[in-house]
PDB file of N, CA, C and O in Angstrom:
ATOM      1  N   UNK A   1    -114.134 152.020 148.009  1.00  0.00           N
ATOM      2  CA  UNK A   1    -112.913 151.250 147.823  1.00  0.00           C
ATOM      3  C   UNK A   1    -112.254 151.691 146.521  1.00  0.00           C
ATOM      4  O   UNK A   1    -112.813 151.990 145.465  1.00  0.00           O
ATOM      5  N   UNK A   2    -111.021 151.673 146.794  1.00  0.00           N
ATOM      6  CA  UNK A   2    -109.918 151.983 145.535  1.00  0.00           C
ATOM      7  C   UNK A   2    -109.432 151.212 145.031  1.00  0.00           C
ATOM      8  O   UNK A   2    -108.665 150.551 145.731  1.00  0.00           O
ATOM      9  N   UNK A   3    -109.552 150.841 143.646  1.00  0.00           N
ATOM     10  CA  UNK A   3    -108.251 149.397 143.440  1.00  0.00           C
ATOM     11  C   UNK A   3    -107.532 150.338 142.157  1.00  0.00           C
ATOM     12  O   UNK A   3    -107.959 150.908 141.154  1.00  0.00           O
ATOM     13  N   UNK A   4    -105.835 150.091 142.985  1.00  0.00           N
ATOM     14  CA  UNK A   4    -104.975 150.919 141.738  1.00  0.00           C
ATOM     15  C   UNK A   4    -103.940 149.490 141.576  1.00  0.00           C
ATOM     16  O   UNK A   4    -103.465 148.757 142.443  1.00  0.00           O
ATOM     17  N   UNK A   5    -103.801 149.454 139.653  1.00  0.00           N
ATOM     18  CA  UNK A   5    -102.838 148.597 139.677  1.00  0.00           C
ATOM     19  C   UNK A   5    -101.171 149.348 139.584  1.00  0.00           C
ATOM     20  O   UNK A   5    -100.857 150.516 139.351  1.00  0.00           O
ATOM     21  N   UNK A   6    -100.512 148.410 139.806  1.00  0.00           N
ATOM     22  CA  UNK A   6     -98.769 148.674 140.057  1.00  0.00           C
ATOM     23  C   UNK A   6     -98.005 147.459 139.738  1.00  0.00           C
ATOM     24  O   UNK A   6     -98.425 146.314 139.575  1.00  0.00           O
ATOM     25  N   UNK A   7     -96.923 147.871 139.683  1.00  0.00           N
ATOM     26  CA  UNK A   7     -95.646 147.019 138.935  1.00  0.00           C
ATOM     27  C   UNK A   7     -95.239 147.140 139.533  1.00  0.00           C
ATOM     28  O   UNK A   7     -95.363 148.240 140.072  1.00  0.00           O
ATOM     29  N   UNK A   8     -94.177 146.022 140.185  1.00  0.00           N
ATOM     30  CA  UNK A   8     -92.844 146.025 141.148  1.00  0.00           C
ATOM     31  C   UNK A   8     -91.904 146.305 140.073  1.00  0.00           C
ATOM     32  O   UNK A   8     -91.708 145.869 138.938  1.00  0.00           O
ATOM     33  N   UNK A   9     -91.370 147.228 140.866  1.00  0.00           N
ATOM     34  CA  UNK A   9     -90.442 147.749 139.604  1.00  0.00           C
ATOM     35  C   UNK A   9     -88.654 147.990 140.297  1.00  0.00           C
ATOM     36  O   UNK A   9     -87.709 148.595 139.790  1.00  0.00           O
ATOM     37  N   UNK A  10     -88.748 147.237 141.613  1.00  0.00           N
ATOM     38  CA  UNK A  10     -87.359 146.796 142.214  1.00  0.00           C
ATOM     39  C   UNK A  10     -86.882 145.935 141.751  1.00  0.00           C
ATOM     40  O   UNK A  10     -87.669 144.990 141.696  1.00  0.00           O
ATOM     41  N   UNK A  11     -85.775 145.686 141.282  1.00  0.00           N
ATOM     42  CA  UNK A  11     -85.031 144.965 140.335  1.00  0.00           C
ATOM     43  C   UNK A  11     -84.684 143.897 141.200  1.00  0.00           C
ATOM     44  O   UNK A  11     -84.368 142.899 140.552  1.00  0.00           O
ATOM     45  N   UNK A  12     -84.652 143.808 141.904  1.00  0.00           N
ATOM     46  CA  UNK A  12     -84.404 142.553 143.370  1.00  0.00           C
ATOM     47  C   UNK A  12     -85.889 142.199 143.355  1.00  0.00           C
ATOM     48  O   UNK A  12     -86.211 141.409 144.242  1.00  0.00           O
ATOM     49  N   UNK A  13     -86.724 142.550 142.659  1.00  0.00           N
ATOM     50  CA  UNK A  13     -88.218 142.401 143.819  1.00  0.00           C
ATOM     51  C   UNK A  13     -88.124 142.651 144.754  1.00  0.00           C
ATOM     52  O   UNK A  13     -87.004 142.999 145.128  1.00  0.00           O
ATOM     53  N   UNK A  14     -89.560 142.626 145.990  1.00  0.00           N
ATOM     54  CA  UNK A  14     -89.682 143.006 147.130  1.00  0.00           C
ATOM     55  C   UNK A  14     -88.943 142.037 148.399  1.00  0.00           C
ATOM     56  O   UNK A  14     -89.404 140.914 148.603  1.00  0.00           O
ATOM     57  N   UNK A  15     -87.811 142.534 149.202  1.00  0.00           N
ATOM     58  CA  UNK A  15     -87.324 141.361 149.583  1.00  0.00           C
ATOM     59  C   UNK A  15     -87.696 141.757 151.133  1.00  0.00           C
ATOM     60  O   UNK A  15     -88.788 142.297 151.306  1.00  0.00           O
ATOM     61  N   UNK A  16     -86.813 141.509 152.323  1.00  0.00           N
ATOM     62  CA  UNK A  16     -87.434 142.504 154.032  1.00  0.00           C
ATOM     63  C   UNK A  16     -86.813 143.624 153.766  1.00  0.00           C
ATOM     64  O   UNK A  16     -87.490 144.308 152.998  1.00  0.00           O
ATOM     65  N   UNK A  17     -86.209 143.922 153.947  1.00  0.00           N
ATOM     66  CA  UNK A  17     -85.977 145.933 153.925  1.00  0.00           C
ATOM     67  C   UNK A  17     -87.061 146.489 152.941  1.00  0.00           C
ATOM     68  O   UNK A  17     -87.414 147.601 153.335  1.00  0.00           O
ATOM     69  N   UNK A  18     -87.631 146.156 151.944  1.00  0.00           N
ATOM     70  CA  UNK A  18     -88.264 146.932 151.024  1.00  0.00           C
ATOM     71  C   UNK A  18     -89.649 146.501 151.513  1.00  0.00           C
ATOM     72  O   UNK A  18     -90.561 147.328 151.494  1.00  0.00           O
ATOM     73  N   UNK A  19     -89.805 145.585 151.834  1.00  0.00           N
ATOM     74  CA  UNK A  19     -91.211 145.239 152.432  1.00  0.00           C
ATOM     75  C   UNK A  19     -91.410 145.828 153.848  1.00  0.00           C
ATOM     76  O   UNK A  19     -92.517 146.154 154.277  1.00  0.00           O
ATOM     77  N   UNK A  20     -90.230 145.942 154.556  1.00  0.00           N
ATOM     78  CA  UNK A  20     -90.458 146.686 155.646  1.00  0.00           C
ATOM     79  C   UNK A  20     -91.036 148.023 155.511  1.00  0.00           C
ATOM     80  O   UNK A  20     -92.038 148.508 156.037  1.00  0.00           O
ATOM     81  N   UNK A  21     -90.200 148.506 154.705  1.00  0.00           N
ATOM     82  CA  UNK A  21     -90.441 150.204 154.111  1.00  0.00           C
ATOM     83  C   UNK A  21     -92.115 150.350 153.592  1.00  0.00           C
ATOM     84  O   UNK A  21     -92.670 151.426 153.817  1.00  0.00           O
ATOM     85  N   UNK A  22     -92.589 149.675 153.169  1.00  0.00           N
ATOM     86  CA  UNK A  22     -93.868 149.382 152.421  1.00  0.00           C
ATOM     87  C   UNK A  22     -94.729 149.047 153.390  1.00  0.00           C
ATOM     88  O   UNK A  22     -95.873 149.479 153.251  1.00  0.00           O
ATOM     89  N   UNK A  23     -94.465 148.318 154.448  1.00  0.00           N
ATOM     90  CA  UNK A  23     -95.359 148.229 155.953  1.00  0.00           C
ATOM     91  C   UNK A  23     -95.815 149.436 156.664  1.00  0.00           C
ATOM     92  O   UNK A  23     -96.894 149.742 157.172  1.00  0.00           O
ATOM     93  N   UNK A  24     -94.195 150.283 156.503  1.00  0.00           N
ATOM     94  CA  UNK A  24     -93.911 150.910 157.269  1.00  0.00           C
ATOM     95  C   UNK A  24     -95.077 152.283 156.705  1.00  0.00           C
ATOM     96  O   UNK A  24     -95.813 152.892 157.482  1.00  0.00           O
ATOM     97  N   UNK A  25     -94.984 152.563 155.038  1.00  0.00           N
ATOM     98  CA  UNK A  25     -95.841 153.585 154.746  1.00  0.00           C
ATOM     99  C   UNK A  25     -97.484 153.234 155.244  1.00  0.00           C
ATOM    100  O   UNK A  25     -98.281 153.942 155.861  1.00  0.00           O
ATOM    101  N   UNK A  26     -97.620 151.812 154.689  1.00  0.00           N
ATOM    102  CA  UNK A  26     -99.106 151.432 154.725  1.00  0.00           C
ATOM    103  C   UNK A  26     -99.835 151.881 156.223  1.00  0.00           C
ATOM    104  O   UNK A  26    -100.977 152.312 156.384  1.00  0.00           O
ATOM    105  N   UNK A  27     -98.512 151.565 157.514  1.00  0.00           N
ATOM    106  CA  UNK A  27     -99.299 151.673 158.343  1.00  0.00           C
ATOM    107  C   UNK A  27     -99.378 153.131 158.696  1.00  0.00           C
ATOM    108  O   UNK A  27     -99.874 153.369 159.797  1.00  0.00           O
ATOM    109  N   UNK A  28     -98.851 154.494 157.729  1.00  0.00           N
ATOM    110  CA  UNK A  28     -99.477 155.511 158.299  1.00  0.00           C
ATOM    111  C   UNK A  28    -100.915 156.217 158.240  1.00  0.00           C
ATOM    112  O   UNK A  28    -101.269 157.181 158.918  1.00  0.00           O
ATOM    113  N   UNK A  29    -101.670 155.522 157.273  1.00  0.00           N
ATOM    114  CA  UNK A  29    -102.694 155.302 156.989  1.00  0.00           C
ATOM    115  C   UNK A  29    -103.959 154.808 157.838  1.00  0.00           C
ATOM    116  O   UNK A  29    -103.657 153.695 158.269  1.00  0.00           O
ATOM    117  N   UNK A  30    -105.126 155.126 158.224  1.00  0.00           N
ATOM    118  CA  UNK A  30    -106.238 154.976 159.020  1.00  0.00           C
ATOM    119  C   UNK A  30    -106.780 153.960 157.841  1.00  0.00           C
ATOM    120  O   UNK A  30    -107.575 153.232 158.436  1.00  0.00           O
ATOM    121  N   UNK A  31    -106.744 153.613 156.658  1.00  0.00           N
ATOM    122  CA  UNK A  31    -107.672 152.921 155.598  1.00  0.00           C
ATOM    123  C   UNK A  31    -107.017 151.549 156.162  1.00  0.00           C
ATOM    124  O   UNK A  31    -106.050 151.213 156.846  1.00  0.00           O
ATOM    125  N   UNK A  32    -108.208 150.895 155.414  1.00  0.00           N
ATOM    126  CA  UNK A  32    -107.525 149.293 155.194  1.00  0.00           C
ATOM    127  C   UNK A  32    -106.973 149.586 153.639  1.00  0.00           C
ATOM    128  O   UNK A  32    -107.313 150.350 152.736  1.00  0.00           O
ATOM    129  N   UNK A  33    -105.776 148.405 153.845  1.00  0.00           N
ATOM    130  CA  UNK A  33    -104.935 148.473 152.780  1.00  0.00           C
ATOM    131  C   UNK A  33    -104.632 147.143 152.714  1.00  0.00           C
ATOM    132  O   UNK A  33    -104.411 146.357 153.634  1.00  0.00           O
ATOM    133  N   UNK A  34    -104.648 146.921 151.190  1.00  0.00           N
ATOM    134  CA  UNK A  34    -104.198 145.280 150.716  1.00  0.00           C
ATOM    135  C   UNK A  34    -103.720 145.013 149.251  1.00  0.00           C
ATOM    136  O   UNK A  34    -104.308 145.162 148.180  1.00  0.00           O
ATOM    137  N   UNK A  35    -102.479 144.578 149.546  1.00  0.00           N
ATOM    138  CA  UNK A  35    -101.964 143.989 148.250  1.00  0.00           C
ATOM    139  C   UNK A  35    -102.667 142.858 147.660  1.00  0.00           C
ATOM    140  O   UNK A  35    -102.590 141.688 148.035  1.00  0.00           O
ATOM    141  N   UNK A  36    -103.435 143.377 146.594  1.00  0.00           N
ATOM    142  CA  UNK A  36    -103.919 141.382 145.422  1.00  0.00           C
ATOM    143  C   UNK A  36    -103.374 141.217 144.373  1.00  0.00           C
ATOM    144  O   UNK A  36    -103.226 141.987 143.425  1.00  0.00           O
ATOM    145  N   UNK A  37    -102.858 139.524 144.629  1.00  0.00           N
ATOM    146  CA  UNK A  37    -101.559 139.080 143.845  1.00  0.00           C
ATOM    147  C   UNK A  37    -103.178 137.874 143.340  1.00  0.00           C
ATOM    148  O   UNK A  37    -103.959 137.191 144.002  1.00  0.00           O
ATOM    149  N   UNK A  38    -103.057 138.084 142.292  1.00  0.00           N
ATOM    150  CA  UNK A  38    -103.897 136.228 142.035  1.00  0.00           C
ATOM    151  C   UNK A  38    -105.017 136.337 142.702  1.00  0.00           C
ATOM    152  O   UNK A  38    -105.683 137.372 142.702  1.00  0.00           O
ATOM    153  N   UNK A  39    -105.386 135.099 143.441  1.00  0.00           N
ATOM    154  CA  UNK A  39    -106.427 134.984 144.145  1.00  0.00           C
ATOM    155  C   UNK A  39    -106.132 135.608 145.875  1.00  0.00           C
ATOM    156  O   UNK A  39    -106.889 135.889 146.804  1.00  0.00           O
ATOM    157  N   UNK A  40    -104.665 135.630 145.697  1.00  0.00           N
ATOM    158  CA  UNK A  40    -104.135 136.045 147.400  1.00  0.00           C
ATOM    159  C   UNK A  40    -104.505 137.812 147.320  1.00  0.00           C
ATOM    160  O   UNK A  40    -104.341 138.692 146.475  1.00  0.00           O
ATOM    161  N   UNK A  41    -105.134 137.731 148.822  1.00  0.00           N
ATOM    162  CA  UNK A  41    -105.468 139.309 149.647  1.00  0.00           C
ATOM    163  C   UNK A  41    -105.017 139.440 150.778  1.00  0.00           C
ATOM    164  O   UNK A  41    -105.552 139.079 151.826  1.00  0.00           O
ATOM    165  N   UNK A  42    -103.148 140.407 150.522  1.00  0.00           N
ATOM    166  CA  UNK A  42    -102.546 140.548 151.971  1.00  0.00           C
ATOM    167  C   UNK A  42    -102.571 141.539 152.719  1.00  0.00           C
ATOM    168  O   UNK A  42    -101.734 142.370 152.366  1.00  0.00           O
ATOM    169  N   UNK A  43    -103.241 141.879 153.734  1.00  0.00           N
ATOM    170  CA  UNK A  43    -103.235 143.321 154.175  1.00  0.00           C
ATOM    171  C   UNK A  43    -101.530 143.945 154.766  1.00  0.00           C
ATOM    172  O   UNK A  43    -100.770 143.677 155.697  1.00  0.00           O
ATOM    173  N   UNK A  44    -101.544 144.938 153.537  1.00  0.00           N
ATOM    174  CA  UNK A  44    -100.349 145.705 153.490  1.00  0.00           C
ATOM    175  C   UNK A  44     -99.680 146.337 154.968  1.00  0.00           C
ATOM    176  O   UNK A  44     -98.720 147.106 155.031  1.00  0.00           O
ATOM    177  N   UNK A  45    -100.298 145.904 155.876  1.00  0.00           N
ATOM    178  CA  UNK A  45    -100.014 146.400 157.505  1.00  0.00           C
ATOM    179  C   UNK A  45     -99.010 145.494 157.841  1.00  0.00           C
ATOM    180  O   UNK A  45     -98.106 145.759 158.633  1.00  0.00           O
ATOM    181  N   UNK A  46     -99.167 144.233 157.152  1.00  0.00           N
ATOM    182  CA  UNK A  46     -99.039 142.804 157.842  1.00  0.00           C
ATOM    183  C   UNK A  46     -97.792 142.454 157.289  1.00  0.00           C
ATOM    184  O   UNK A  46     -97.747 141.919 156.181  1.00  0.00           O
ATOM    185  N   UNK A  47     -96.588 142.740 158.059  1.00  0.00           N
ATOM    186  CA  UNK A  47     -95.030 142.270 157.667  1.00  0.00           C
ATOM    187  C   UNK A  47     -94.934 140.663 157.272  1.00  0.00           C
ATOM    188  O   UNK A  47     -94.115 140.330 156.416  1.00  0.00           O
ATOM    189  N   UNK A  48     -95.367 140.155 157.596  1.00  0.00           N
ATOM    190  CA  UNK A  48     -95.250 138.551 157.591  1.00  0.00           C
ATOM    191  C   UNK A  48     -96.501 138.115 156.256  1.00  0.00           C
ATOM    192  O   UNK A  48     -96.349 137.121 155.545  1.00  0.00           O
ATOM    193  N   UNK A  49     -97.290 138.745 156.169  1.00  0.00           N
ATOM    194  CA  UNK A  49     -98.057 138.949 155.263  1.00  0.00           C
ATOM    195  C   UNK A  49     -98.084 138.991 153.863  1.00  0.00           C
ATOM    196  O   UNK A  49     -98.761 138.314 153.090  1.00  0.00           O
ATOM    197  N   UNK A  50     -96.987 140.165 153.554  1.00  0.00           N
ATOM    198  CA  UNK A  50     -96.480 140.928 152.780  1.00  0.00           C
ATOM    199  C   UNK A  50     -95.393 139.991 152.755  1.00  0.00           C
ATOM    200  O   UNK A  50     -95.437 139.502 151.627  1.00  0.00           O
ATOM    201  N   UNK A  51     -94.570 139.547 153.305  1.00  0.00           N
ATOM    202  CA  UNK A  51     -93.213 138.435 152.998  1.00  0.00           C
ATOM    203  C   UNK A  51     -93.747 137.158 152.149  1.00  0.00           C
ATOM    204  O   UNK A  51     -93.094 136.447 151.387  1.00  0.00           O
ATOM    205  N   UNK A  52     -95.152 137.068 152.504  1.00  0.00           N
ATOM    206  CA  UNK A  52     -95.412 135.938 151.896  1.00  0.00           C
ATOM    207  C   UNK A  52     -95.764 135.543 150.569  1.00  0.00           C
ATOM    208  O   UNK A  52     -96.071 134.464 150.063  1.00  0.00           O
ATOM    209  N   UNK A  53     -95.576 137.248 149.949  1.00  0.00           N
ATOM    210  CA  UNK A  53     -96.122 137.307 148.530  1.00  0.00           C
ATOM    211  C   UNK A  53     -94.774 136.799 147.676  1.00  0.00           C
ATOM    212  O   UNK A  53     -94.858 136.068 146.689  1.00  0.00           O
ATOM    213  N   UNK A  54     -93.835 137.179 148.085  1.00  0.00           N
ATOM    214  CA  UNK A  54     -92.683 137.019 146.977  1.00  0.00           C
ATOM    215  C   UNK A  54     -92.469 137.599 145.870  1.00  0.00           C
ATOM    216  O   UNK A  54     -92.069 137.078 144.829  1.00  0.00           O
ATOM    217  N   UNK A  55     -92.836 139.139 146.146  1.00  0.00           N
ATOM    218  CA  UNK A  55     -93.121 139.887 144.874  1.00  0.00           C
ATOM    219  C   UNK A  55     -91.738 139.983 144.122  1.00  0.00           C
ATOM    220  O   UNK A  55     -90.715 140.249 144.752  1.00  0.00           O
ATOM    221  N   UNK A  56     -91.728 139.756 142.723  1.00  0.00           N
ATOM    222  CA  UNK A  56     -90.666 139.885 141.586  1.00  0.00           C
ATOM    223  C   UNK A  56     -90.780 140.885 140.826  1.00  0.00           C
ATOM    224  O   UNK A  56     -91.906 141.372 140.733  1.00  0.00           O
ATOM    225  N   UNK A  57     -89.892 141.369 140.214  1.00  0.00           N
ATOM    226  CA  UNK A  57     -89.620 142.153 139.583  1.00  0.00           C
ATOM    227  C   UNK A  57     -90.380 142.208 138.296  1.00  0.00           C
ATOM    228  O   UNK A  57     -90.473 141.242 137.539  1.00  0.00           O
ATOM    229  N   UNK A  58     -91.029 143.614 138.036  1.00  0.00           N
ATOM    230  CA  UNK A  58     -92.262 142.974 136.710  1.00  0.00           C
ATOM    231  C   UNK A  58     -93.921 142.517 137.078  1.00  0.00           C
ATOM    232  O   UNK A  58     -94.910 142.625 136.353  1.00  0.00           O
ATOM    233  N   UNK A  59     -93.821 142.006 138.396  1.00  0.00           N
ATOM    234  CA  UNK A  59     -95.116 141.148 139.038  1.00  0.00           C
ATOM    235  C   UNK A  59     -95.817 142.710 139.011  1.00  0.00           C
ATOM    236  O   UNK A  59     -95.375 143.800 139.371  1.00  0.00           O
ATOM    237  N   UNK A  60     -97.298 142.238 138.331  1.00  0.00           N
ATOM    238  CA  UNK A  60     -98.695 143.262 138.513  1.00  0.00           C
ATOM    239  C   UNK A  60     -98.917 142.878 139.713  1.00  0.00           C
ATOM    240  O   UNK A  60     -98.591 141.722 139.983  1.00  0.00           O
ATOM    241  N   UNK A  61     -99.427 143.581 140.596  1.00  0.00           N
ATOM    242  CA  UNK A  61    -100.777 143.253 141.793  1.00  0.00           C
ATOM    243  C   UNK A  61    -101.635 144.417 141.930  1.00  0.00           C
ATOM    244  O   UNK A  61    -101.290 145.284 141.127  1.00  0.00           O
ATOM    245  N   UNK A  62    -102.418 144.687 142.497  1.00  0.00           N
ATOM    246  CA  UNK A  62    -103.474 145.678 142.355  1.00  0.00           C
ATOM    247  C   UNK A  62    -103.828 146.512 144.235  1.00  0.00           C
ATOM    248  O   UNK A  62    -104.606 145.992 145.034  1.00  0.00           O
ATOM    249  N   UNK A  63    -103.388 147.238 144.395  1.00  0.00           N
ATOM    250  CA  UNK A  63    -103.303 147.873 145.820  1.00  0.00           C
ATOM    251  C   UNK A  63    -105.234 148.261 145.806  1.00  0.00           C
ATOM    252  O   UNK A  63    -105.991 148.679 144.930  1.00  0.00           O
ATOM    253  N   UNK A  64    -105.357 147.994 146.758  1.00  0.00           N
ATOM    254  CA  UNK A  64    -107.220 148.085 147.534  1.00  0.00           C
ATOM    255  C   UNK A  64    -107.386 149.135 148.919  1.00  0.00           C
ATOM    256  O   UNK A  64    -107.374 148.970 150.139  1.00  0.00           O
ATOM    257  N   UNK A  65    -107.472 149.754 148.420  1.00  0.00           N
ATOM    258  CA  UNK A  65    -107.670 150.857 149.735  1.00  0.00           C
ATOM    259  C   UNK A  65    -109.075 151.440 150.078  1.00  0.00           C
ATOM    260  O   UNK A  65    -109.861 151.987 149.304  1.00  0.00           O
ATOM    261  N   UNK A  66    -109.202 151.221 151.292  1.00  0.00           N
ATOM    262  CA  UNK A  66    -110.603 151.358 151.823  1.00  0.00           C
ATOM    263  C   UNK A  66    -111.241 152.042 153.026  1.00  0.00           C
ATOM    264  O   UNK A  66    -111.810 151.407 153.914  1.00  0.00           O
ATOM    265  N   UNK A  67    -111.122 153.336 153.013  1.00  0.00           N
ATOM    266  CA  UNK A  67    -111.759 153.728 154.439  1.00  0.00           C
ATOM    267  C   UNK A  67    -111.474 155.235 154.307  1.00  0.00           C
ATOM    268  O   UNK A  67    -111.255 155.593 153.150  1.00  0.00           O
ATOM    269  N   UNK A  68    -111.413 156.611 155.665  1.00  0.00           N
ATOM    270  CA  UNK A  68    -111.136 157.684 155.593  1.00  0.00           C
ATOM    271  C   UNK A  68    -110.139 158.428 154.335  1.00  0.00           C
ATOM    272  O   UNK A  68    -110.338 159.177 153.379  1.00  0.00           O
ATOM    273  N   UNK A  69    -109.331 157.949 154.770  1.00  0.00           N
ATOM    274  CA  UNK A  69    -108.232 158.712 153.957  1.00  0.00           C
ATOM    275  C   UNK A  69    -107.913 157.789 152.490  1.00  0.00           C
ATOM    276  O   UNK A  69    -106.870 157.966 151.860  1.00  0.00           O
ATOM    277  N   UNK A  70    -109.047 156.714 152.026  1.00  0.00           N
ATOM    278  CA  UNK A  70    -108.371 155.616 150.885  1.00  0.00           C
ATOM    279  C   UNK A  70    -107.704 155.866 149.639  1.00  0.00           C
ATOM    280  O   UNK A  70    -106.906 155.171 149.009  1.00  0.00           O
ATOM    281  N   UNK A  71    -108.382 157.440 149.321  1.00  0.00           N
ATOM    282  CA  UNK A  71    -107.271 158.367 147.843  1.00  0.00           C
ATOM    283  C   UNK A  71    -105.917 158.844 148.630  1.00  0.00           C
ATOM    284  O   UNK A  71    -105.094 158.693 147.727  1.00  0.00           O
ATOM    285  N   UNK A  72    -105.317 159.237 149.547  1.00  0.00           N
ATOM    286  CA  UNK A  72    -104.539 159.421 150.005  1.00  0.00           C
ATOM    287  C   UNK A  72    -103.483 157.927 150.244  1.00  0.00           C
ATOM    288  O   UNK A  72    -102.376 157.765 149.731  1.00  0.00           O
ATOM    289  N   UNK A  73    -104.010 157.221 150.913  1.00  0.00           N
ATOM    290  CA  UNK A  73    -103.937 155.689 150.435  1.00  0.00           C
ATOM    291  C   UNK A  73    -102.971 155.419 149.696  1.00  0.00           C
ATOM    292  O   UNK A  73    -101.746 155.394 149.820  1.00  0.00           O
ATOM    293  N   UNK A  74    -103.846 155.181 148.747  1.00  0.00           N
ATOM    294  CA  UNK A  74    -103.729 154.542 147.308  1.00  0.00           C
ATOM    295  C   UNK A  74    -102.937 155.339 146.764  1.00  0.00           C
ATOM    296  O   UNK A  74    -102.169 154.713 146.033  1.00  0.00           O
ATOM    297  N   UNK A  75    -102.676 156.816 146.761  1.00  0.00           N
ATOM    298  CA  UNK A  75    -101.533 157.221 146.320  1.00  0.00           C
ATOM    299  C   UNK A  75    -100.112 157.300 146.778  1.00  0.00           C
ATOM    300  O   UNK A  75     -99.133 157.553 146.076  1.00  0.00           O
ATOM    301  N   UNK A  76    -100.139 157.068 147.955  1.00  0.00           N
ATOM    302  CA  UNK A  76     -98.993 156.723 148.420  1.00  0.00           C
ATOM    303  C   UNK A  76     -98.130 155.457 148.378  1.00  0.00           C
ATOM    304  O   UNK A  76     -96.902 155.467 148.465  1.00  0.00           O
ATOM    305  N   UNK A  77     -98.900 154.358 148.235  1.00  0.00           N
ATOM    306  CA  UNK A  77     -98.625 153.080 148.099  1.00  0.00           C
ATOM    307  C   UNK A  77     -98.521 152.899 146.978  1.00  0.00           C
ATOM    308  O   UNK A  77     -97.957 151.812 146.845  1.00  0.00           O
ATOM    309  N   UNK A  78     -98.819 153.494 145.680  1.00  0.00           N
ATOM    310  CA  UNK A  78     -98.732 153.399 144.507  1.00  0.00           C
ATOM    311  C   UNK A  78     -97.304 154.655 144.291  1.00  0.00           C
ATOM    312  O   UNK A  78     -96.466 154.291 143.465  1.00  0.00           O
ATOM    313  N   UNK A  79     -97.118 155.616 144.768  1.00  0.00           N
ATOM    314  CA  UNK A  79     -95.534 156.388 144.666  1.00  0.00           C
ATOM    315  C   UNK A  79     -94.557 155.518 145.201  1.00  0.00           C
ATOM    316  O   UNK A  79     -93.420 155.432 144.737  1.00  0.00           O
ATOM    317  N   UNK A  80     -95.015 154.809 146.261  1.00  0.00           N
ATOM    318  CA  UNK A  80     -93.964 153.888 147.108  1.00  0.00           C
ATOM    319  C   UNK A  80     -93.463 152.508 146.006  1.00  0.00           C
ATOM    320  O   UNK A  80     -92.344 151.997 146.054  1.00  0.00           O
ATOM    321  N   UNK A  81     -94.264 152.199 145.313  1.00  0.00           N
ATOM    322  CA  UNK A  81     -93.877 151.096 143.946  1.00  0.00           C
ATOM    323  C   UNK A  81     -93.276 151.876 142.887  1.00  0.00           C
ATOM    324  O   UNK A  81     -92.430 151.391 142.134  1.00  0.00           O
ATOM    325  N   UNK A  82     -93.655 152.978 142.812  1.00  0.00           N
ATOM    326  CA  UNK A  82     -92.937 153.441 141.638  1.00  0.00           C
ATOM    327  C   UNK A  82     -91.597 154.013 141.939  1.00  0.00           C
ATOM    328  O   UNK A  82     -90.942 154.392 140.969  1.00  0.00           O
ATOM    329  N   UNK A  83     -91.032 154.148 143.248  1.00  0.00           N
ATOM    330  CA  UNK A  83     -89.560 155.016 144.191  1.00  0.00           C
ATOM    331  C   UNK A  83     -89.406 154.083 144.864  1.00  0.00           C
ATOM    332  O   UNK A  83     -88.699 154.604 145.726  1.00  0.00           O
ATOM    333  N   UNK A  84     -89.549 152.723 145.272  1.00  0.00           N
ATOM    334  CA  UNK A  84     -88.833 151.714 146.006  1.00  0.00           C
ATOM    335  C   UNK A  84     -87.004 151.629 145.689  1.00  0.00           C
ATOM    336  O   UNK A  84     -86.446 151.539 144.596  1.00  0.00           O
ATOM    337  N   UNK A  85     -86.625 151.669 146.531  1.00  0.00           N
ATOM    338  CA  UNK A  85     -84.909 151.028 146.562  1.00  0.00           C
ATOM    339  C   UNK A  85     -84.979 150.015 147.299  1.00  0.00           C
ATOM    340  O   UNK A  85     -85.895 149.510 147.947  1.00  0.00           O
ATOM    341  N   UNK A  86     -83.285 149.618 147.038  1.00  0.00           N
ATOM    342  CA  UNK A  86     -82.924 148.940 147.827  1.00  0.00           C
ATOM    343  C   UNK A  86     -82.434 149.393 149.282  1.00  0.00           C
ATOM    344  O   UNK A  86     -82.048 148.552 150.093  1.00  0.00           O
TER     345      UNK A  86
END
C-alpha cells in the first residue's frame, strides 16, 4: 500500500466536473484507490463517494493506493491534484 499526501489546489475546490475527472482517472487503474479526509475512507472509483467529501481549496487528504499497478496509481492521482481545472 501507498499513502501519498496532496493539496486541493482548485481554487473552487473539488466540485462534479472535477470530481468527475478524478473518478474518471482513478478508474483507469486495476489498484484500489481511496481518498482519506479525517477519519473518512472514500474509494476514489466512487462518484457519489467522492461528492461526499467536499473537498476545499487548501484541504490535505492523503491518496491510498493498493494493488498491481499502486506506484502508477498514486502517481497519477497525485499529478491529477496538482493539474486539476475547472
Amino acid at each position: 500500500m501507498i499513502k501519498t499526501p496532496v493539496v486541493v489546489r482548485h481554487e473552487n475546490g473539488l466540485d462534479g466536473r472535477p470530481i468527475a475527472l478524478l473518478v474518471q482517472e482513478a478508474s483507469q487503474y486495476a489498484s484500489r484507490i481511496y481518498i482519506q479526509m479525517g477519519d473518512k475512507q472514500i474509494n476514489a472509483k466512487s462518484i457519489m463517494g467522492m461528492m461526499s467529501l467536499n473537498l476545499s481549496e487548501g484541504e490535505k487528504v492523503t491518496v491510498l493506493t493498493e494493488g498491481e499497478d499502486e506506484e502508477m496509481a498514486a502517481e497519477g492521482i497525485k499529478t491529477f491534484f496538482a493539474n486539476v481545472k475547472a
